[in-house]
N, C-alpha and C positions, 0 to 999 in steps of 0.2 A: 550407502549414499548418505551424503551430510544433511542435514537440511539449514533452511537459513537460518538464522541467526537475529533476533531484535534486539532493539534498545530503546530505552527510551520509555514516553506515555509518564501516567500523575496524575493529579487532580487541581484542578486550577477553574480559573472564575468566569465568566461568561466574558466576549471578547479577548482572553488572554490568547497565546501562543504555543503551539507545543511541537518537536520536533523531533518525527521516531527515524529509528536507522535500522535496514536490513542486510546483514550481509548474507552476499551467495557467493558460495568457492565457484564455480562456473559462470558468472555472469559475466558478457562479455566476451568467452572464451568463443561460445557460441550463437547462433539469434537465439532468441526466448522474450520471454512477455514475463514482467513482471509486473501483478496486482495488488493492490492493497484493496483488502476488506475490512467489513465491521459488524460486527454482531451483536447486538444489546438485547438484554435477558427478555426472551420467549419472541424471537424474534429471527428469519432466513438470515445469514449470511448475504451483506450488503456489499456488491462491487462498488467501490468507491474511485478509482482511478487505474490505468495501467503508463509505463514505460515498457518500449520496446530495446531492446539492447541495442539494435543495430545501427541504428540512426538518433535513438534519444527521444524520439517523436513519443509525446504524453497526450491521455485527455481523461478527461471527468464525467464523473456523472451530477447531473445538474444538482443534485443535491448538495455539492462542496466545490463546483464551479466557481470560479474567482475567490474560493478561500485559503483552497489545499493545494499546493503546488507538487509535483514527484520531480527529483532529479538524481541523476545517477553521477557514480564515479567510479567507471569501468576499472582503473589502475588499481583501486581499494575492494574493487567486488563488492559496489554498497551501492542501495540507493534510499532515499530520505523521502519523508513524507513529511509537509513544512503545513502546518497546519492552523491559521489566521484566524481572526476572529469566530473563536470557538462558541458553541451554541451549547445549550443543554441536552439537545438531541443527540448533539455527535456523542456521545455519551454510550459506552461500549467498549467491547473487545476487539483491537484493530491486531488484522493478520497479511503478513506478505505472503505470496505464494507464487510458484516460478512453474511457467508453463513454454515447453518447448514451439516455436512457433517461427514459421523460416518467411513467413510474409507479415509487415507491419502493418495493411490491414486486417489482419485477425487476431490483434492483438488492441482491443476495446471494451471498457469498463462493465458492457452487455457482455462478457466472454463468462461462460457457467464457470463457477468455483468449481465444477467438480469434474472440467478438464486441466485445473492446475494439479500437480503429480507430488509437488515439493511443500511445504506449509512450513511457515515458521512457529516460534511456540506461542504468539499473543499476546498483546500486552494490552494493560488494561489503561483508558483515558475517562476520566471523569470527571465533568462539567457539572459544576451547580454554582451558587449564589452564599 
């Protein structure tokens, strides 16, 4: 099995922008739930957002409500995590991860990390001053 693929992530200043890419060879092919997490040292793995493949339907967890946007582009097998006026919190290890899911309600930012199957390898974003 492949797993995803990132890109992207740095360290940039409080307000800036950053904009990470995951690719997945099956995304698209089939429904699935794709999440982004985040983890920052001594700290659970944070759902931060999901996309569903089927319809494109996203949402957030209030914690990056109206900053982080997810958009996908089924034709490329990617989907982007576009990430706004960035805070020193967001500050951490951001991870996509791809979970098979054939109804787009069960695919929400509350959905456990540890029924996604697939993990990309991480990339690190770093906010300070």
């Amino acid at each position: 099995q492949v797993q995803p693929v990132q890109s992207g992530g740095g360290s940039v200043q409080p307000g800036d922008s950053l904009k990470l890419s995951c690719f997945v060879s099956e995304f698209g092919i089939r429904d699935n739930c794709l999440g982004w997490f985040r983890q920052a040292p001594g700290t659970d793995r944070e759902g931060l957002g999901v996309i569903f493949s089927g319809n494109g339907a996203s949402s957030y967890a209030d914690s990056v409500k109206g900053r982080f946007t997810i958009a996908r582009n089924n034709a490329e097998k990617t989907v982007y995590l576009q990430m706004d006026n960035l805070k020193p919190e967001d500050t951490g290890v951001y991870y996509c991860a791809l979970d098979r899911v054939s109804l787009p309600e069960l695919c929400t930012p509350s959905r456990r990390a540890s029924l996604f199957y697939k993990w990309g390898q991480g990339t690190q974003v770093s906010v300070s001053s």
